[in-house]
C-alpha positions in Angstrom: -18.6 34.4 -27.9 -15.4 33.0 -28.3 -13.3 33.4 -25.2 -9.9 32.4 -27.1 -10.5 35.3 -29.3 -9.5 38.2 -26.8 -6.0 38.2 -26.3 -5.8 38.9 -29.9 -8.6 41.2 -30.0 -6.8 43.1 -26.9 -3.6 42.8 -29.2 -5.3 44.5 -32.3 -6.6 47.2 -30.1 -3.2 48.1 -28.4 -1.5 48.4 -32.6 -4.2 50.9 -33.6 -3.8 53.2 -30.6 -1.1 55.2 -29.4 0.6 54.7 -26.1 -1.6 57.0 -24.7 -4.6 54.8 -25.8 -3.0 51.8 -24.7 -2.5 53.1 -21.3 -5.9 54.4 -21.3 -7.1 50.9 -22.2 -4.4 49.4 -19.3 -6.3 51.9 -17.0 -9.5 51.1 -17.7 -9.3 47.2 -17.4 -7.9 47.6 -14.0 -10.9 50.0 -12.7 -13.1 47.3 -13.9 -14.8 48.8 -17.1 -14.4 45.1 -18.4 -15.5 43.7 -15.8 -18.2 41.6 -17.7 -15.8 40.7 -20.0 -13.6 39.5 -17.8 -16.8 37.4 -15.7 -17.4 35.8 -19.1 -13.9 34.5 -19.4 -14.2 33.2 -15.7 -17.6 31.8 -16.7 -17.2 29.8 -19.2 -13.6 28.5 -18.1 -15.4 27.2 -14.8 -18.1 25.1 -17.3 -14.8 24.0 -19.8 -13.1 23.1 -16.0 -16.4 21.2 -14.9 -17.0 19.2 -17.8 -13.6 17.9 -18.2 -14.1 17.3 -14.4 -17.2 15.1 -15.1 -15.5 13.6 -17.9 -12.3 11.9 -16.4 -14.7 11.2 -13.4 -15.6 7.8 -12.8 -18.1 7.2 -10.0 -18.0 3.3 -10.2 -15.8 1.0 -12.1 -16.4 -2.9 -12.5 -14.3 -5.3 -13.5 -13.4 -9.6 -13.0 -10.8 -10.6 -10.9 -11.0 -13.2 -7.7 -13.4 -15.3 -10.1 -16.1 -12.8 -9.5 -17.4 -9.1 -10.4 -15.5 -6.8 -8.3 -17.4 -2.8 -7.9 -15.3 -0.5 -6.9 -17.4 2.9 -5.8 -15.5 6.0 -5.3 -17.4 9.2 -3.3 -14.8 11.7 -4.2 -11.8 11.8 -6.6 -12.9 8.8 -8.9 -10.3 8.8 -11.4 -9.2 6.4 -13.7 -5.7 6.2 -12.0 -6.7 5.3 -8.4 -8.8 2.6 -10.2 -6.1 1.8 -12.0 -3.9 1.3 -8.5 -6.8 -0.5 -6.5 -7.7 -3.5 -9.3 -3.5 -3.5 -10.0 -3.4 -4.4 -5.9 -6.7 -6.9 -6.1 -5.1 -8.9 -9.6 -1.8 -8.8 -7.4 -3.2 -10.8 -4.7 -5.4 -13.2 -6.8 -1.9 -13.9 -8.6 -0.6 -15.0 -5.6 -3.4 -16.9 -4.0 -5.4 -18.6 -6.7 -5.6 -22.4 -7.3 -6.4 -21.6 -10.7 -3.4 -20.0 -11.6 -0.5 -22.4 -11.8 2.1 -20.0 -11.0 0.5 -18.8 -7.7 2.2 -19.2 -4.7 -0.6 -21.5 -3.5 -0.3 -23.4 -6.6 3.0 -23.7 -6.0 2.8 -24.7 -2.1 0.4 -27.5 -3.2 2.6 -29.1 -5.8 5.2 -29.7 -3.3 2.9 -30.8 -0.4 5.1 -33.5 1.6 8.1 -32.5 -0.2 9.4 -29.4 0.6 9.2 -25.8 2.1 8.4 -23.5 -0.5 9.0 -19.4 0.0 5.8 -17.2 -0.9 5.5 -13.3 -0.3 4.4 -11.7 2.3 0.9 -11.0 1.3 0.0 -15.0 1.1 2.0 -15.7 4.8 0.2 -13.1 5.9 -3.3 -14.7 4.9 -2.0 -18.2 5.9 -1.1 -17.2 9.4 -4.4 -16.0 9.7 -6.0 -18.8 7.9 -4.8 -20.7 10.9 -5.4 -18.6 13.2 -9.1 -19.1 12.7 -9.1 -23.0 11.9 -7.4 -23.4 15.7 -10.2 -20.9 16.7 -12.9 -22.9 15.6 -11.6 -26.8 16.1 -11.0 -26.7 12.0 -14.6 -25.5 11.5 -12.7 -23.1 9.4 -10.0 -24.7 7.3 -8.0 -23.7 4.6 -6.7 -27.3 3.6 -10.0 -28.2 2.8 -8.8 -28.2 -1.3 -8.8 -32.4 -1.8 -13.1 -31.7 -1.1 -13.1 -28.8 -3.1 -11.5 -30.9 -5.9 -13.5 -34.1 -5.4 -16.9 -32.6 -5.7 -15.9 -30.0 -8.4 -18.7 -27.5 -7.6 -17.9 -24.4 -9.2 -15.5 -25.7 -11.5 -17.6 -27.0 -14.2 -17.1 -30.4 -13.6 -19.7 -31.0 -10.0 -20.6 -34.5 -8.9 -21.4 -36.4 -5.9 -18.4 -38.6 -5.2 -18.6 -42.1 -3.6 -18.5 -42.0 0.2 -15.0 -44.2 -0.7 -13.3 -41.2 -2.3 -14.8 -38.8 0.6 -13.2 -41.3 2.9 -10.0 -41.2 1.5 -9.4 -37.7 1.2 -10.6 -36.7 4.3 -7.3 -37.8 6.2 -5.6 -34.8 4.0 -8.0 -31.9 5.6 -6.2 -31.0 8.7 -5.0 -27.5 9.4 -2.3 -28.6 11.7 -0.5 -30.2 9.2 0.5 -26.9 8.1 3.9 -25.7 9.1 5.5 -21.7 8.8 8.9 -21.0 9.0 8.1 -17.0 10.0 12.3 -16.4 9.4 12.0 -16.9 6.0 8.6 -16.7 5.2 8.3 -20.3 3.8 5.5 -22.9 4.2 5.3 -26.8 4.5 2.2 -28.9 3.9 3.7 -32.2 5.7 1.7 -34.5 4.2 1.5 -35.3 -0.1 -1.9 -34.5 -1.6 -2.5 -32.0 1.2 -3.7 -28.9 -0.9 -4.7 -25.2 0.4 -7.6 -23.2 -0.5 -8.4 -19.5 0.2 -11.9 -19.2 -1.3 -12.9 -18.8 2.6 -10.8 -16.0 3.1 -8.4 -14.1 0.1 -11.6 -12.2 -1.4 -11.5 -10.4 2.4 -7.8 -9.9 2.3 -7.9 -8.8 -1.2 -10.7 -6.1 -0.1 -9.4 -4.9 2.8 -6.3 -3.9 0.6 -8.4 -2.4 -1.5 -9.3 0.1 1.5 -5.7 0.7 2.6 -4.2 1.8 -1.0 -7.7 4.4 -1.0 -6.3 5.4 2.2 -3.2 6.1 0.9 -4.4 8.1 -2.2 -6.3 10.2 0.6 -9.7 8.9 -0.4 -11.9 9.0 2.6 -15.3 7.9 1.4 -15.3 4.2 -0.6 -17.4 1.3 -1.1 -15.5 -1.7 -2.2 -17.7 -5.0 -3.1 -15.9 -8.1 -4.0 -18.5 -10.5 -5.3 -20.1 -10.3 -2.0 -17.4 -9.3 0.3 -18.2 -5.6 1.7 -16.2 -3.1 2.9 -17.4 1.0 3.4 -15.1 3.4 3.7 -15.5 6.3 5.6 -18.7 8.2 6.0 -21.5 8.4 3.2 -21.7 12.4 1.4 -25.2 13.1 3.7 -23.7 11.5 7.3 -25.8 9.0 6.8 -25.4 5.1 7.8 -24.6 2.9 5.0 -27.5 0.8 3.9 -26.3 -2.7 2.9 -28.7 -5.0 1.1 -28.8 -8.6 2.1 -29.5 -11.5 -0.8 -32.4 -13.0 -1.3 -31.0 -16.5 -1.1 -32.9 -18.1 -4.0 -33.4 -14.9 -6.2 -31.4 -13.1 -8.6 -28.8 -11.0 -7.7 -29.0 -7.6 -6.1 -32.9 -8.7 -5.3 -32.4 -8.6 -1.3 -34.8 -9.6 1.9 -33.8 -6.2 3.7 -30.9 -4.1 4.8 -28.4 -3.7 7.4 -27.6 -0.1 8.4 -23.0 0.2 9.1 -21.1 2.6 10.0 -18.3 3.4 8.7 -15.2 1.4 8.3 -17.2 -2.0 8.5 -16.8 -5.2 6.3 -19.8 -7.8 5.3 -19.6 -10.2 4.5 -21.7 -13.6 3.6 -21.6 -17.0 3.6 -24.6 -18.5 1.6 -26.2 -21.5 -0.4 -26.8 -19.9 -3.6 -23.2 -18.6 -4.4 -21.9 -22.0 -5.8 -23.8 -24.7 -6.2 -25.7 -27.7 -8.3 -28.8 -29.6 -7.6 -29.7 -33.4 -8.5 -32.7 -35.6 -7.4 -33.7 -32.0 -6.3 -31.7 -31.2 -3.7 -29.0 -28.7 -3.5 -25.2 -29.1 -3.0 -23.2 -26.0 -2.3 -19.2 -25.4 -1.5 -19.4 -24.6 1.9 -18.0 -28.2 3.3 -17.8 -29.3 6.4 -14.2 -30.6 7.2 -15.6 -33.3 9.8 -17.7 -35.2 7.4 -16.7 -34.1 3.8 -20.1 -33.0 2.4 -22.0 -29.8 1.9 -22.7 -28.3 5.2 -26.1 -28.7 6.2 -27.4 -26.9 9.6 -30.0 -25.0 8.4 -28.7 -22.1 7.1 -29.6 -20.3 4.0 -26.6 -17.9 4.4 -25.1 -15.9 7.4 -23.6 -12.5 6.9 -21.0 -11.2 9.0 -19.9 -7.8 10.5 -16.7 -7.2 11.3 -13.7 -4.4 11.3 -12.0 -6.3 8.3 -13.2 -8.1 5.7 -10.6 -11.1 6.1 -12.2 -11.3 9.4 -15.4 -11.2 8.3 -14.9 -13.6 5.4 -13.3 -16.6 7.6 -15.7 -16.3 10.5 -18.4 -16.2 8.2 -17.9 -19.7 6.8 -16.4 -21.2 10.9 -20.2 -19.6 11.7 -21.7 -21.5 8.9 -20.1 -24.7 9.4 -20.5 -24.5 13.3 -24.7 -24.1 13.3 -26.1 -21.4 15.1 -25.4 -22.2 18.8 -21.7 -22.7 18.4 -21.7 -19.8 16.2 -22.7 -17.7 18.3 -20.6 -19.0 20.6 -17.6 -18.1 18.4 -19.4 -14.6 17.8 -19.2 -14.0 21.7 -15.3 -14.3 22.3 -14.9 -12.1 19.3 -14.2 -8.6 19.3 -16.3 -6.3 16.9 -18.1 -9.1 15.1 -21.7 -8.9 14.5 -23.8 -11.2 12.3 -27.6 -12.3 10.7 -28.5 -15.5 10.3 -31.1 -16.6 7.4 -32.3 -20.2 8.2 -34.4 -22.5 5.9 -37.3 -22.1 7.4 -37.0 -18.2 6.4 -36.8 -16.8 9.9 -34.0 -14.3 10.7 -32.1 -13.8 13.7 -29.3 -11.5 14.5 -26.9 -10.6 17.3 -27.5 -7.8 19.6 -25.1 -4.9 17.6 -27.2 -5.4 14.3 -29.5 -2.9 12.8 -31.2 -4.4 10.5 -34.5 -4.3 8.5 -36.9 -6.9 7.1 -38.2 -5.8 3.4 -39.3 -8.7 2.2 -42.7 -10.3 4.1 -42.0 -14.3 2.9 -39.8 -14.3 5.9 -40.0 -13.5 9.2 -37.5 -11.7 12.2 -37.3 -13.9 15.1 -35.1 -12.3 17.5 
């Protein structure tokens, strides 16, 4: 039955009666002798409402941006606009921060390293302030000048190599966090010395999530998970009350094949540091981006990855790779003067520890939980 049809079937009826008809037919609809008439009409306008409900609904959406596949997951109200507004704010801040993107204001604070101050927005002083926050933290275990190595070895960029300890040598005057200088009046930034270049690999994924979470905030979502290539934040509550089960990667399997899970709560980031997310091998043996600042190689303390809990994700990203870099006794260490930041270490031998505020369970029986 066509529902459309009734109005002028109602019309056709009132033309062939007489008024007194009509307000017999007046009377009768309002004492309910169409009531099932009237349920039909409800009926099937509910199943029209629902499927163009499912329709412009959109549970996930995926797309590339940060150099990575970035999942947005929305528990409620997934429509294409709030997408729309969350990978607008994400491209926003990877146009600022990129060292692939000539334009970007880190670009652009790099080309005149040694020169000159240069203005950037808010967003990128923001993340730089931060950035060296955590470098003084952690004696420049973290550091976001750490772009000359980055450059030199060329993992991840398509051209990798092992440079000559010469060229290590002579860029590692160049990696020194103090030599970065903020004027906070006018939100500019000075790299004193030439050839001094930035890089927020270690940290703008976890900025770039965490506003992520604050424009769902604003469009009153209340239940998210955002996952940046790696870098976790979940949003609210799950539908059932539930913790959030977070898989942890299997360090030398595919992706999204994982060793066990961590249980959060909500409003938490993750976020990991590891050996298998950029890398090349020669002579067998692996060399991954993760440098160490002291000695201008690959960091190698034995660590397979460590994954870090936090309240943001910027947080989480940059003491992440300070953990990574520091080993596991100064890391935890750093983990203890902290506030709020939890973490699992995967070593190379394939045991697995964790601090005292992690839940987490071992899935996969090649390694073993050592705490």
């Amino acid at each position: 039955m066509d529902f459309k049809l009734f109005p002028k079937l109602l019309t056709q009826r009132h033309r062939t009666c007489g008024s007194r008809d009509a307000k017999f037919l007046r009377v009768n609809i309002s004492n309910n002798n169409f009531a099932p008439l009237r349920l039909c009409v409800i009926y099937f306008a509910i199943i029209i409402i629902f499927f163009i409900s499912c329709k412009l609904s959109e549970p996930y959406r995926t797309e590339t941006a940060l150099g990575t596949a970035c999942t947005i997951t929305l528990y409620e109200y997934g429509r294409a606009g709030i997408y729309n507004e969350v990978f607008s704010r994400i491209r926003e801040i990877e146009n600022l921060m990129s060292v692939n993107i000539p334009a970007s204001d880190i670009s652009r604070v790099n080309l005149y390293a040694g020169k000159s101050y240069i203005q950037v927005h808010e967003d990128t002083f923001k993340v730089i302030d931060r950035a060296i926050f955590y470098a003084c933290l952690t004696y420049g275990a973290f550091d976001p000048t750490v772009g000359p190595l980055i450059n030199l070895w060329g993992i991840g960029k398509g051209n990798a190599r092992i440079p000559p300890r010469g060229e290590i040598e002579q860029v590692l005057p160049l990696i020194n966090w103090s030599n970065i200088v903020l004027d906070f009046n006018t939100n500019s930034v000075f790299l004193k010395q030439e050839g001094m270049s930035l890089d927020f690999g270690g940290i703008a994924k976890g900025y770039a999530a965490d506003a992520a979470v604050e424009v769902l905030k604003k469009a009153g979502i209340n239940r998210a998970l955002i996952n940046l290539g790696g870098d976790i934040f979940v949003l609210g509550e799950k539908p059932d009350r539930s913790s959030w089960r977070i898989g942890i990667q299997h360090p030398f399997e595919e992706r999204n094949v994982t060793i066990g899970y961590v249980q959060l709560q909500k409003d938490k980031a993750l976020v990991t540091s590891g050996i298998y997310e950029r890398f090349f091998e020669k002579d067998e043996i692996r060399y991954h981006h993760i440098f160490n600042p002291a000695n201008g190689y690959p960091t190698n303390n034995d660590f397979l990855s460590v994954i870090v809990i936090a309240d943001t994700a910027m947080d989480a990203d940059a003491i992440s790779t300070a953990v990574f870099v520091l080993g596991y006794e100064k890391g935890i260490e750093l983990l203890r003067v902290i506030q709020n930041a939890e973490a699992i270490f995967v070593f190379n031998d394939h045991s697995i520890r964790t601090t005292s505020g992690v839940n987490f369970t071992l899935t996969d029986n090649t390694f073993t939980f050592k705490n």
